[in-house]
N, C-alpha and C positions, 0 to 999 in steps of 0.2 A: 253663774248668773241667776239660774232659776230658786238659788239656795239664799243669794242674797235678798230678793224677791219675796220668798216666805221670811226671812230675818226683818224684810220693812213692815209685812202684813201683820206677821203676830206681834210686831211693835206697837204699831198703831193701835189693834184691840186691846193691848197690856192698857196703853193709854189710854182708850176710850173707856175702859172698867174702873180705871183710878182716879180718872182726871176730877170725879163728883164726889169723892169722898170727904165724911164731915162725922165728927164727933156726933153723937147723941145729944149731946149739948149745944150743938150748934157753934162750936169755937171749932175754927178752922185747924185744921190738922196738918201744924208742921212736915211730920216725916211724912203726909203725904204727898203734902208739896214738895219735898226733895225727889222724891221720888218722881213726880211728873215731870220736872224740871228733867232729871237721870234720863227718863226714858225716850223724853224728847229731845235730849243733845243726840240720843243710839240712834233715832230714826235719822235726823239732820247728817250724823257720821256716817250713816250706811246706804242716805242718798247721796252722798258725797262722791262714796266708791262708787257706787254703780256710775254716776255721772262720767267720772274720769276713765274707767273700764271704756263704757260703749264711747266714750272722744277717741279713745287711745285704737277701739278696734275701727273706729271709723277710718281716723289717720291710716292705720295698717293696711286699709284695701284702697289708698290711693296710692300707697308710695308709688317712687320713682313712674308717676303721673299713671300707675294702674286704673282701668275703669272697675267697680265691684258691686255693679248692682244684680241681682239676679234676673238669670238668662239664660235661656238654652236656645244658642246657634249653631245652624248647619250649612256645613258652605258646599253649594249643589256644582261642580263642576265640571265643564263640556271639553270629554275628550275623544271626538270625533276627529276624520280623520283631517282635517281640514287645519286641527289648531297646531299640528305634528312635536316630537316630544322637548325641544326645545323650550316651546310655548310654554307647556303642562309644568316644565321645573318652574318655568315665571311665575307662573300660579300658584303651585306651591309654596315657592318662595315667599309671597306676597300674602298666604295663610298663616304663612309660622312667623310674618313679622306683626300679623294682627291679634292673634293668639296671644303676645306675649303681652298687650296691652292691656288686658284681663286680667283680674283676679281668681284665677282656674282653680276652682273644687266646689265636692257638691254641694256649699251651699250658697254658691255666688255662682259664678259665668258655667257653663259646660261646652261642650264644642262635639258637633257631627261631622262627617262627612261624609258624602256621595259625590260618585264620579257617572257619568252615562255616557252614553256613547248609543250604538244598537241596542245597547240593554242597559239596563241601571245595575249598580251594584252599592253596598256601602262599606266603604273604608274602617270605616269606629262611628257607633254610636253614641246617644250622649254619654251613656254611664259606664263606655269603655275604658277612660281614662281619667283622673282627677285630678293632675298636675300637667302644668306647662311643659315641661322635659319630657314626660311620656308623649303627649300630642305632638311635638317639633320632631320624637323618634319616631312615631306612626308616618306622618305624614312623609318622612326620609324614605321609608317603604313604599309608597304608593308609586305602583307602574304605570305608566300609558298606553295603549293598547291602540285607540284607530277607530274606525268608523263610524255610522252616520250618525242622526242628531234628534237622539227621542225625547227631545224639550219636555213633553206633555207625562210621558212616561215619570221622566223625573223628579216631575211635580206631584204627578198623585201620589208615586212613591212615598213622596216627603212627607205629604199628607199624612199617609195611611200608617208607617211604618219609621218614618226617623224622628216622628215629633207624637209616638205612640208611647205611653206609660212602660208599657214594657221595656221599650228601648232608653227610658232614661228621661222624659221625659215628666216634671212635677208639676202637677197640680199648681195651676194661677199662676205659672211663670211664665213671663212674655215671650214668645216666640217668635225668632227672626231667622231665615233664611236668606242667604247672596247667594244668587244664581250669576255665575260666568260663563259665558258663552261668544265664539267668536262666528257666528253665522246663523243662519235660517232655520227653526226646529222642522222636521220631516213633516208635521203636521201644523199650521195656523189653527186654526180652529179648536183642535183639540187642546191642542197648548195656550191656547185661550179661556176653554171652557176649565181648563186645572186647574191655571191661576186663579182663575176664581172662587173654584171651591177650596181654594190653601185660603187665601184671603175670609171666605166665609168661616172655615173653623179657626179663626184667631191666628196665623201665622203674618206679621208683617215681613216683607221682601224686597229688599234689596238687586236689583239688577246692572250689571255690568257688562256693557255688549264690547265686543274689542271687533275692531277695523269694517270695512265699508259693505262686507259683505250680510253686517247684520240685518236684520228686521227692526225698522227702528220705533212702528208700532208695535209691533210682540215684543219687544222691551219694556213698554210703556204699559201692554197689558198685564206684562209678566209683575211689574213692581208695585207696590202700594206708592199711595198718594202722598206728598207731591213729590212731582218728579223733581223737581229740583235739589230733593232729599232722597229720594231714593234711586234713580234713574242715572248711569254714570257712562257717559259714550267716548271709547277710547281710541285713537287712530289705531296703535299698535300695543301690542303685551308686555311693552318696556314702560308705557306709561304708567302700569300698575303701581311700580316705583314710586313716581312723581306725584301719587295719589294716596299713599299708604296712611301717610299721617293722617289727611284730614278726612279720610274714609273712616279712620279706625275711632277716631273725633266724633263724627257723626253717628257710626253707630253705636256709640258708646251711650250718646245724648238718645238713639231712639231708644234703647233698654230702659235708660232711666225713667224715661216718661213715660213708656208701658207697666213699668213697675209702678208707679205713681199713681196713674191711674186704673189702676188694678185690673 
């Protein structure tokens, strides 16, 4: 692309040096008009290509209804002891059907993951993986483990460390996090005060509370605005299921508009 690009620039200045030329005489100069005429059909041929190139690659990051704007998501999820490991395959599950709706490598979608529980840890970062088969084989490893519910923990994590340059992480690309969680973080306040500073450095969020035991403000604080977009209250882990499509719809639409609006 960037070759054909230089082929339209040094067309145009070939044209812009020739397009005034004139006999001494002031009688116009056939072969230079052929020649303008020549150079101006090259530039017209060589936007031509390029046109049909970037339709053809646009086509290619929709197929079979792929989302392919650029994005790097991390999906934060709660595996305390509460959610038990039935749950946690739901979730997974319900990651590798979202994942596949993407356009995965690094210059379109990327994909994180963090799991917490007592402690945060992270599964794959964004620049661990570049294809969709590698992320549905990662996430086939991921264990469950148990205990309480460092919501706040997980956020600043996210913050500091899974949406960090280091880790994959590029310059001007929209950052969205889903946070899953089926109950109460160990702390209100502090998981209050995190979401907020994820929200201040650029990351929009996604939250997902599943069944009755959640906090259905720290939901609310936990996600970006509106909740009717970002805000998804499930009775049980099965519904995940019955949400997949139009979650993976919606956030496909938030990336784009973050992209858009740069």
């Amino acid at each position: 692309m960037a070759r054909l690009h230089d082929s339209v620039v040094q067309s145009i200045h070939t044209i812009s040096s020739t397009s005034l030329g004139y006999h001494s005489s002031s009688e116009f100069c056939l072969t230079k008009l052929w020649g303008f005429k020549m150079k101006l059909l090259e530039v017209l041929v060589i936007t031509t290509v390029i046109l049909i190139v970037f339709a053809a690659d646009t086509r290619a990051h929709n197929v079979l209804g792929r989302c392919g704007p650029q994005g790097d998501i991390v999906f934060v999820l709660d595996k305390s002891g509460s959610v038990g490991s039935s749950n946690f395959k739901r979730m997974i599950s319900f990651v590798k059907y979202i994942v596949t709706k993407f356009v995965v490598n690094r210059y379109h979608v990327q994909f994180g993951l963090v799991t917490y529980s007592t402690s945060v840890s992270t599964d794959f970062f964004l620049n661990s993986y570049s294809n969709v088969w590698s992320i549905r084989n990662a996430l086939s490893r991921v264990r469950y483990r148990g205990g309480m519910t460092d919501t706040a923990g997980a956020l600043k994590y996210l913050r500091t460390s899974s949406f960090s340059y280091m880790h994959g992480h590029r310059r001007g690309v929209p950052k969205l996090a889903v946070v899953i969680t089926d109950g109460k973080s160990n702390n209100y306040a502090k998981t209050k005060r995190q979401a907020q500073l994820a929200h201040s450095s650029g990351i929009q969020i996604m939250a997902i509370g599943v069944g009755k035991a959640t906090n259905k403000q720290e939901l609310r604080d936990i996600a970006s605005d509106p909740d009717s977009e970002f805000v998804f209250d499930l009775n049980s882990f099965s519904a995940l299921q019955a949400i997949k499509y139009r979650f993976a719809d919606i956030a496909c639409g938030v990336v784009w508009r973050s992209m858009v609006r740069g």
